[in-house]
Backbone bond lengths (Angstrom), bond angles and torsions (degrees), N, CA, C in turn:
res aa  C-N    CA-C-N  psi(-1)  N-CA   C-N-CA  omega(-1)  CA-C   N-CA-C  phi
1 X - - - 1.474 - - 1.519 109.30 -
2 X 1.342 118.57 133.90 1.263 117.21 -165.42 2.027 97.29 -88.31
3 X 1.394 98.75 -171.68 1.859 96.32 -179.99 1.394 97.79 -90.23
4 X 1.237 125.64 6.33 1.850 115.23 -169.96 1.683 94.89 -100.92
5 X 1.201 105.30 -8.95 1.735 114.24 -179.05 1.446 102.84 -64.64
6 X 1.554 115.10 133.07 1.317 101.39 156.81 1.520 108.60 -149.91
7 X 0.999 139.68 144.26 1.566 152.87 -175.99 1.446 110.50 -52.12
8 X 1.491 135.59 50.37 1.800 134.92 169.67 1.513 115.64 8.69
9 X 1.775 111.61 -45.71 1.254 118.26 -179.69 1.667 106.30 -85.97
10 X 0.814 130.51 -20.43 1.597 106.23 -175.60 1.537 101.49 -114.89
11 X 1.306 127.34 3.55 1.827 129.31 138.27 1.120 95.98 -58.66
12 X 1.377 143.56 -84.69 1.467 144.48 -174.02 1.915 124.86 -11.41
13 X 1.938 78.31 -60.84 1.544 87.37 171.89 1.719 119.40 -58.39
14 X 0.956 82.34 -52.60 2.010 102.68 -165.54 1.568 83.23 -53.28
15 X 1.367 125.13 -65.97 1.718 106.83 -177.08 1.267 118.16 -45.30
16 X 1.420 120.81 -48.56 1.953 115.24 177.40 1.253 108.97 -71.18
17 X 1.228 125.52 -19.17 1.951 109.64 173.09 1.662 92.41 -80.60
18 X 1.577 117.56 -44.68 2.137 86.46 -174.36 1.337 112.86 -59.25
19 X 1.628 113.57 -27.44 2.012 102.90 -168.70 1.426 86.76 -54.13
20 X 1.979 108.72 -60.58 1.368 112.61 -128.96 2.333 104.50 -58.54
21 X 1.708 108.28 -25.15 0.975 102.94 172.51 1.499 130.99 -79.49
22 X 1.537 89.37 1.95 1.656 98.18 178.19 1.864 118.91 -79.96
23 X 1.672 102.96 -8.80 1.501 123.60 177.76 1.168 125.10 -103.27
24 X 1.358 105.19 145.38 1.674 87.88 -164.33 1.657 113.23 -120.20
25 X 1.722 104.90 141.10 1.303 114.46 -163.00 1.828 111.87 -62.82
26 X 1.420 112.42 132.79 1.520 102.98 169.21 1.057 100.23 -115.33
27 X 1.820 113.47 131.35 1.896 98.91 -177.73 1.508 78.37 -144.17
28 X 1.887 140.16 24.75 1.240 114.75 179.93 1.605 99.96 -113.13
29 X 1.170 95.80 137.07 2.071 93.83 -174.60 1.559 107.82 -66.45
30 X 1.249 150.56 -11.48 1.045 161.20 -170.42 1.427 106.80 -89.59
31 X 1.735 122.66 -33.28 1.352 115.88 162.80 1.545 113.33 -105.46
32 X 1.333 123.63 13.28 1.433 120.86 -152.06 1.649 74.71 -105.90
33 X 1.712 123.06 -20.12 1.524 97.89 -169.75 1.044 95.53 -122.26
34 X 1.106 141.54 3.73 1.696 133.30 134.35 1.908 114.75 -43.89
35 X 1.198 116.70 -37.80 1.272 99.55 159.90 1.017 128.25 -81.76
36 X 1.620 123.83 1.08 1.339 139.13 -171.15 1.751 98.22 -70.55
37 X 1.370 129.66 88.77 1.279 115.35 -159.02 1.761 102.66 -175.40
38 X 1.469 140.53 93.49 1.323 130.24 178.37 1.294 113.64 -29.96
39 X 1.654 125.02 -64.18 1.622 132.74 -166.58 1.565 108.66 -62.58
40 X 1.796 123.60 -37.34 1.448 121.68 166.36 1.303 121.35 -66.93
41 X 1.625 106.77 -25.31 1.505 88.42 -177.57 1.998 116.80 -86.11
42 X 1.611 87.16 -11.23 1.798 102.34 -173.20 1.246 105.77 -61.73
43 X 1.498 111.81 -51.09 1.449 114.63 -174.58 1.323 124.97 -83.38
44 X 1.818 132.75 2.76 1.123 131.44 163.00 1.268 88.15 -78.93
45 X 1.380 141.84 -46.28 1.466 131.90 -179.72 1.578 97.73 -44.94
46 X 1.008 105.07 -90.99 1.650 111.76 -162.87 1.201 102.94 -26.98
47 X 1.207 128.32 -61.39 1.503 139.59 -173.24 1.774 104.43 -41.84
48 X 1.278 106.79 -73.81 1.867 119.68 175.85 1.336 101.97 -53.05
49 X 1.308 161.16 -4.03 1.318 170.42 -177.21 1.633 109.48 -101.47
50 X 1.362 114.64 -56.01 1.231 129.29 -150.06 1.769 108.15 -128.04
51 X 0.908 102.42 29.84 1.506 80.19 -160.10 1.513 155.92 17.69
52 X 1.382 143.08 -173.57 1.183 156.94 159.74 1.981 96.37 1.68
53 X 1.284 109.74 120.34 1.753 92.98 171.55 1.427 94.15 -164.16
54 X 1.242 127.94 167.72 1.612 122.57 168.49 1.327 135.44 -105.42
55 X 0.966 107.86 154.95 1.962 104.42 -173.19 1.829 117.50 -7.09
56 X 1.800 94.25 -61.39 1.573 104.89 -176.16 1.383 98.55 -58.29
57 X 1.136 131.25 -55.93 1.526 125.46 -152.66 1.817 117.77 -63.32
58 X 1.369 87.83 -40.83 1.670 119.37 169.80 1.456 103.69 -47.34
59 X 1.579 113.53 -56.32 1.512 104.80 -158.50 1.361 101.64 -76.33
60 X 1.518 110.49 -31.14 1.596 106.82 -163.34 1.591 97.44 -49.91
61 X 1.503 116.92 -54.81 1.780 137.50 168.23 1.086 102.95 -2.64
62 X 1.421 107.00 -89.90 1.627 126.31 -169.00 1.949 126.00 -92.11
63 X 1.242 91.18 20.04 1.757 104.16 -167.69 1.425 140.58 29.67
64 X 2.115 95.62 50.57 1.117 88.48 142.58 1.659 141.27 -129.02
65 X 0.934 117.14 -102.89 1.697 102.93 -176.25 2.232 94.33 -125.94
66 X 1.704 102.63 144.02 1.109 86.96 170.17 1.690 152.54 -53.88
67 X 1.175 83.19 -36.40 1.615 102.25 146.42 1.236 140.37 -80.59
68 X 1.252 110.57 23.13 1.730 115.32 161.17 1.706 100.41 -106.44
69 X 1.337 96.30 -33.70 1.959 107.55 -170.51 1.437 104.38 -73.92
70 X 0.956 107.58 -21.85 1.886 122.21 -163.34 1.784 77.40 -92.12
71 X 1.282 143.94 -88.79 1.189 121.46 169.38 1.528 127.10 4.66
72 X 1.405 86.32 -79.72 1.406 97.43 -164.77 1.604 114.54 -85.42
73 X 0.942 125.69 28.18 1.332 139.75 165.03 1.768 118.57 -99.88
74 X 1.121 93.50 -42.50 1.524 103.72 -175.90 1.700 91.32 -90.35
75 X 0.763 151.24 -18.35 1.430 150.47 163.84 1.453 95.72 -60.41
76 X 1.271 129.66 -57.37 1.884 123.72 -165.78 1.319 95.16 -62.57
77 X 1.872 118.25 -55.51 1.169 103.05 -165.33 1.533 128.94 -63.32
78 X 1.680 120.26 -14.13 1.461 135.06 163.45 1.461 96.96 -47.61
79 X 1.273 129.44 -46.79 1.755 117.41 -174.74 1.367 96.41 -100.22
80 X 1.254 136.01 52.74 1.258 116.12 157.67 1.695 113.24 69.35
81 X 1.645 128.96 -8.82 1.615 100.44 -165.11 1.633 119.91 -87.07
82 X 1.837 106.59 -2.04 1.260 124.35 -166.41 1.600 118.85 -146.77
83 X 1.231 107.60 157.72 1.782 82.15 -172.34 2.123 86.42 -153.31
84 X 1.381 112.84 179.35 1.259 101.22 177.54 1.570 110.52 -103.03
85 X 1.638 105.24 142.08 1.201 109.39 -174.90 1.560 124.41 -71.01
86 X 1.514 115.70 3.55 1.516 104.82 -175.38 1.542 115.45 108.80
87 X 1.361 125.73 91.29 1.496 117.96 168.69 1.490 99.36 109.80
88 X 1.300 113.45 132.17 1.581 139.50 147.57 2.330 83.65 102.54
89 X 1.175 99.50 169.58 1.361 125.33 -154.18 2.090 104.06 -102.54
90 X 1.039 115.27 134.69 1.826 95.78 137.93 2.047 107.18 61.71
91 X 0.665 129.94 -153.43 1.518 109.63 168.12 1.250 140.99 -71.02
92 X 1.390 105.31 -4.81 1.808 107.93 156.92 0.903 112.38 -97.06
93 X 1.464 118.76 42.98 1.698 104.49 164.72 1.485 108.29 -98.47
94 X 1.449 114.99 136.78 1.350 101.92 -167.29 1.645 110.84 -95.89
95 X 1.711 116.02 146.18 1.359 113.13 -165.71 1.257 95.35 -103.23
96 X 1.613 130.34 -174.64 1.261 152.31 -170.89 1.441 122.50 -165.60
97 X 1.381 143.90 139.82 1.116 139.27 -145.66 2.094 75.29 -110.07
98 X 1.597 103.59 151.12 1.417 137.39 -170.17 1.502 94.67 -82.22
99 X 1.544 113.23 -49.40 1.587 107.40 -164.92 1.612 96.69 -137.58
100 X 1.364 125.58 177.06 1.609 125.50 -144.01 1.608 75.70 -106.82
101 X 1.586 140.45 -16.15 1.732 123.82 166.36 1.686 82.64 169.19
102 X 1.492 117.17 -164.52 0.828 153.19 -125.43 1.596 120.15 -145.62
103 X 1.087 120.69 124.54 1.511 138.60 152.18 1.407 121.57 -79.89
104 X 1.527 154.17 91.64 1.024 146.27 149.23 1.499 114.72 -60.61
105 X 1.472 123.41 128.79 0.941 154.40 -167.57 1.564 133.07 -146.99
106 X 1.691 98.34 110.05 1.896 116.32 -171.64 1.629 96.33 -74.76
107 X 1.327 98.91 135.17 1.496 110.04 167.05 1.692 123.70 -91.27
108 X 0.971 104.39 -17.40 1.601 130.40 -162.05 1.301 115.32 65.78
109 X 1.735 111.67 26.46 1.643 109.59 130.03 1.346 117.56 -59.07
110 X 1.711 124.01 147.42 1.297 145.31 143.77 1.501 97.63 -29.38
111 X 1.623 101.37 -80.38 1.869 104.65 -165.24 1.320 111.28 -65.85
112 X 1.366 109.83 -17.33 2.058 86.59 169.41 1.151 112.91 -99.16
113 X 1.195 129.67 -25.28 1.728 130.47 169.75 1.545 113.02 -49.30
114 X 1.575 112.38 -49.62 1.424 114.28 162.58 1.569 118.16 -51.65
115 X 1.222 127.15 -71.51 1.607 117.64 166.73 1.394 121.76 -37.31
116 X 1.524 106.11 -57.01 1.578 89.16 161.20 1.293 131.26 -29.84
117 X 1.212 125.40 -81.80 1.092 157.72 170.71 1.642 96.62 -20.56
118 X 1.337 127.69 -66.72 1.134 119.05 -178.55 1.224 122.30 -71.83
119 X 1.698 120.91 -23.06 1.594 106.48 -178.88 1.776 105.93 -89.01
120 X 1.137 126.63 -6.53 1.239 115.96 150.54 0.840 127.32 -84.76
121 X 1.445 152.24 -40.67 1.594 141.86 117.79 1.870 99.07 31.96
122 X 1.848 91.97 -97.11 1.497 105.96 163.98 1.591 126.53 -1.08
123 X 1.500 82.60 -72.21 1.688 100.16 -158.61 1.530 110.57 -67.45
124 X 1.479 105.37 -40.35 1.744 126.80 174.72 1.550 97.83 -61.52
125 X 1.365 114.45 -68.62 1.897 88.63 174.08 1.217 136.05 -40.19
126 X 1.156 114.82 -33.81 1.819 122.65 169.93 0.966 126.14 -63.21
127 X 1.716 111.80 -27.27 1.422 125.22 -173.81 1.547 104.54 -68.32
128 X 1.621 84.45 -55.37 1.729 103.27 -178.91 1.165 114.66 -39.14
129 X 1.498 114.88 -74.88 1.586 120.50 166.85 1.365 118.85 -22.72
130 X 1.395 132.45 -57.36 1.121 143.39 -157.67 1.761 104.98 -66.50
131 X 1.369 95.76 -32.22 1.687 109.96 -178.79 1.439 110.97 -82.83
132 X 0.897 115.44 -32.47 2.099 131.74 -171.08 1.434 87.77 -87.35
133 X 1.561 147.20 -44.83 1.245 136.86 -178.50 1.360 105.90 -75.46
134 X 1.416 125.83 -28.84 1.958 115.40 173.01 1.730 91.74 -79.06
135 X 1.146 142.48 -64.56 1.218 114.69 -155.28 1.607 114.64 -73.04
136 X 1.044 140.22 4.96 1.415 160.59 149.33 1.891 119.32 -69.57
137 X 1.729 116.93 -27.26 1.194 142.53 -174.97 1.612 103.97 -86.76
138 X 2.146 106.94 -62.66 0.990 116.44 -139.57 1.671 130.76 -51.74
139 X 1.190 106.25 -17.22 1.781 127.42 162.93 1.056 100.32 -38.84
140 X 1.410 144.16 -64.22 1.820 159.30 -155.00 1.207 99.94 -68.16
141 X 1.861 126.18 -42.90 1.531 103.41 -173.24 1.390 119.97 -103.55
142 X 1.607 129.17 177.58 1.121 105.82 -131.24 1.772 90.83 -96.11
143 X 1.374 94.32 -170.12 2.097 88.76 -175.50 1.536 146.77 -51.41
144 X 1.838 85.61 -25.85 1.820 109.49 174.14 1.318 88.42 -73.67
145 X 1.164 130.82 -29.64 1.772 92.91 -160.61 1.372 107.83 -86.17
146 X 1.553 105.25 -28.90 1.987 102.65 -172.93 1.335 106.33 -73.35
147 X 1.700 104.27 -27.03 1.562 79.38 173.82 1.549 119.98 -87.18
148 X 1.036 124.26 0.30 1.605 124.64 160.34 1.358 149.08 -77.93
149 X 1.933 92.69 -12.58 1.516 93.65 -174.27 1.626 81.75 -109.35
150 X 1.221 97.35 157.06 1.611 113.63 -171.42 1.681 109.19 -138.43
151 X 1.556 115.54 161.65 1.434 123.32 -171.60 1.337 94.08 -127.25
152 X 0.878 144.71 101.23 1.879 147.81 164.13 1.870 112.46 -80.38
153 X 1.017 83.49 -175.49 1.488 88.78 176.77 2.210 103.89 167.49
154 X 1.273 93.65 116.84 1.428 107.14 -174.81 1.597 115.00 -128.35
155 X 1.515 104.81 123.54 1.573 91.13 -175.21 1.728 107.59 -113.52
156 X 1.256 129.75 100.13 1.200 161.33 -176.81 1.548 110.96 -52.83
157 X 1.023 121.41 146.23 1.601 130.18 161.39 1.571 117.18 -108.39
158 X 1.629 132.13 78.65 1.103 100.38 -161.22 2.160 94.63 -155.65
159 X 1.465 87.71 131.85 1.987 83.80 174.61 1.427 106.56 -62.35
160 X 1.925 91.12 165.90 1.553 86.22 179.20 1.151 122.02 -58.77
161 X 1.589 133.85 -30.42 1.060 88.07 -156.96 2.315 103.18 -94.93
162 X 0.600 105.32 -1.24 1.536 114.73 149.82 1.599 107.68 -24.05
163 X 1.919 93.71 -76.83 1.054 87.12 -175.39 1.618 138.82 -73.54
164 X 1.758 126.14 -2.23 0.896 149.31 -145.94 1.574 82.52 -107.05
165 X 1.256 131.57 -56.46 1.782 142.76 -168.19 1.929 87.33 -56.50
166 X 1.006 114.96 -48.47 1.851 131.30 -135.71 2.159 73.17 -92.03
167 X 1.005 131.20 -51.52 1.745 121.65 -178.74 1.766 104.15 -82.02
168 X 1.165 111.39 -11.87 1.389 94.12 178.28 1.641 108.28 -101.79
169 X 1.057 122.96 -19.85 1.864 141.77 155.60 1.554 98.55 -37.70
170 X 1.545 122.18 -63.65 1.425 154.84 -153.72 1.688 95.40 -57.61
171 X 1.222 90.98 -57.57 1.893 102.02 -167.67 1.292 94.98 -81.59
172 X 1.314 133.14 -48.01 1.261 116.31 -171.63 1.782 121.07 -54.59
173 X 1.459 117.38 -44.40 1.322 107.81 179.85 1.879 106.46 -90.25
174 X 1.408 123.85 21.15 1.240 108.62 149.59 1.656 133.74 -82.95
175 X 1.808 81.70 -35.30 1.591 103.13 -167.22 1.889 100.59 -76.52
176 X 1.321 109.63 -41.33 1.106 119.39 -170.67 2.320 110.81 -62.11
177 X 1.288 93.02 -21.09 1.399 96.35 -179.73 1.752 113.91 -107.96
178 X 1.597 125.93 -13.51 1.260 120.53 -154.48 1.838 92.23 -146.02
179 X 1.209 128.46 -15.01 1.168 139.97 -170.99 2.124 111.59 -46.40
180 X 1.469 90.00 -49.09 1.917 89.52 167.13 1.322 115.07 -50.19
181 X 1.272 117.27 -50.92 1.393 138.35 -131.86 1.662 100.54 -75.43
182 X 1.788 121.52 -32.32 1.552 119.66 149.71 1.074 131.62 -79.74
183 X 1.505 130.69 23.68 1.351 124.23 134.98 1.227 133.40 -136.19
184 X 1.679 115.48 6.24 1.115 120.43 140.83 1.277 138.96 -101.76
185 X 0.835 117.72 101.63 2.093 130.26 -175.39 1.632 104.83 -28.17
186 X 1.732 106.77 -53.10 1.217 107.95 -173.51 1.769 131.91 -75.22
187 X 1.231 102.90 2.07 1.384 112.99 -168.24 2.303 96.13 -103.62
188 X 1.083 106.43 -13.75 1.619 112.65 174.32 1.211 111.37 -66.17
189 X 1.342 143.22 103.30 1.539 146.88 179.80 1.834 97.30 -41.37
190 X 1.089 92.14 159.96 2.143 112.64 167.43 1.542 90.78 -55.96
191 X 1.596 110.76 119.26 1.662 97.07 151.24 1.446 107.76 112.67
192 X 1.727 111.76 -13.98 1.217 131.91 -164.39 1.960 88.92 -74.46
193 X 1.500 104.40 143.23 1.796 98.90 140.63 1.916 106.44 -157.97
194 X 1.347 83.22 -172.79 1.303 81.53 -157.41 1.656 114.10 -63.70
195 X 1.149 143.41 175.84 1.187 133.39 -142.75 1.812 108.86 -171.12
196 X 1.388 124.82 77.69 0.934 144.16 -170.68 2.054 110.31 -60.59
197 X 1.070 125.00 91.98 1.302 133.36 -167.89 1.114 100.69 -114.31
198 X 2.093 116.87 107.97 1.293 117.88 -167.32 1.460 101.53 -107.50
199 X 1.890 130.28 131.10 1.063 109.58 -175.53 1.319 98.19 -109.37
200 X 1.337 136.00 131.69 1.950 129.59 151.74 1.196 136.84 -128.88
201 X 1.218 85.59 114.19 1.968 88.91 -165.22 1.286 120.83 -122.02
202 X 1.260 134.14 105.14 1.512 149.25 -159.73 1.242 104.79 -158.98
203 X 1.880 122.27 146.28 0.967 147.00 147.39 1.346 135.12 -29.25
204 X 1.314 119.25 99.71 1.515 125.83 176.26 1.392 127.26 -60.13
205 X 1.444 105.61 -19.96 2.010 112.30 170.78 1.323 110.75 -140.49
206 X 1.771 105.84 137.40 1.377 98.64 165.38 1.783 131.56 -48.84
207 X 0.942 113.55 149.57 1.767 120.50 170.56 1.257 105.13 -51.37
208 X 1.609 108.63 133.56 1.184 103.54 -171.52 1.592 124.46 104.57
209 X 1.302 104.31 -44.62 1.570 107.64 -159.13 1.605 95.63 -84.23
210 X 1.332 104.83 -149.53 1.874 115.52 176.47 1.261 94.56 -116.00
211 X 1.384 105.75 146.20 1.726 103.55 174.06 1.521 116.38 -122.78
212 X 1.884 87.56 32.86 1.936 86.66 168.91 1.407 92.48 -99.15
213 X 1.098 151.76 57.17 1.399 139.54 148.95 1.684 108.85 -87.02
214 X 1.221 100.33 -176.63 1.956 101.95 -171.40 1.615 98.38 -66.48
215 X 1.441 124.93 137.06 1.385 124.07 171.97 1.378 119.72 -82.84
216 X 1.924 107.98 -10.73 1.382 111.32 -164.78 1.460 102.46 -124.83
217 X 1.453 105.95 16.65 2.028 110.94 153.17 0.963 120.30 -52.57
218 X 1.245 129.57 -30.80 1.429 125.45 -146.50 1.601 122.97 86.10
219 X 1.255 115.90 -62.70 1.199 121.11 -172.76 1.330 120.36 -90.23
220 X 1.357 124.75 126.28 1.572 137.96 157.01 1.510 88.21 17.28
221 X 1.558 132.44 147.85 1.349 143.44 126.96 1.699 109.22 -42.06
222 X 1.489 126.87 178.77 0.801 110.14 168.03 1.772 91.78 -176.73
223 X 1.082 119.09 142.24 1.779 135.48 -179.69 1.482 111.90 -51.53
């Protein structure tokens, strides 16, 4: 193997361990439900989207009033998720998110598994929304894009840790190809936008059970 050789897969990795250490873990229930909140979680969006902006600019964003954002801004920055970027006074001061997002993380506390539980709840409704407003939109944009964004759906046979190798594969060749491109403006080709890529992958039957029951009930199969 010459020195210009290098392994595709463990470049890959080494890029998803710098994002993944660039995010920061929440595993205490005391801040996991402080983000438990529509307007906090809108504006770490807006914020991770858009960068550095101030209360007013924020609310105009997400529609609400500067003084609800001005609230709820200085509330993130009490836990650390936001801080101010430097320059202007009072509600033009413009804020900035600390880390590029977030890891939620169960401890196998009761009280943080519950917060958990609810600020992804949260976060998964937004997602949802965000998806129910493009297929409700998608008529308006122009033909490359409908024919590019796609809805799949694959139902797998596979142990965890299968499946744990098979989501960490997943992130690696996203982050490893598009990873600049959310925090530098200038590295996004002409034409680029942002691009909502929802991944969910969980088990359709308890262990144990049969897993020829309906996969698209909702509920566990069951004997």
């Amino acid at each position: 193997m010459s020195l210009d050789d290098s392994d595709p897969r463990a470049e890959r990795k080494g890029q998803t361990a710098g994002y993944l250490s660039e995010m920061r873990d929440v595993s205490d229930a005391r801040t996991l439900r402080a983000l438990t909140h529509p307007v906090r979680i809108a504006l770490l969006e807006a914020l991770g989207l858009g960068g550095a902006m101030t209360a007013t600019e924020r609310g105009e964003q997400i529609g609400e009033s500067p003084t609800t954002c001005s609230f709820h801004l200085r509330q993130l920055a009490k836990y650390g998720f936001v801080e101010e970027a430097g320059g202007g006074k009072g509600r033009a001061r413009p804020w900035k998110m600390t880390s590029i997002g977030m890891n939620i993380r169960g401890t196998g506390d009761p009280e943080t598994e519950i917060a958990a539980a609810a600020l992804g709840r949260l976060v998964t409704d937004r997602q949802i929304g965000r998806y129910q407003a493009w297929t409700r939109s998608m008529a308006s944009y122009p033909q490359e894009w409908r024919r590019a964004a796609n809805t799949s759906e694959w139902v797998l046979f596979l142990t965890p840790d299968e499946l744990k190798q098979l989501n960490d594969e997943l992130a690696e060749v996203l982050v490893s190809r598009y990873r600049e491109r959310l925090t530098d403006p200038s590295a996004r080709p002409s034409g680029a936008l942002p691009v909502e890529y929802l991944l969910f992958s969980y088990p359709i039957a308890v262990p144990g059970a049969d897993p020829g029951g309906d996969p698209h009930s909702g509920e566990p199969p069951t004997s």
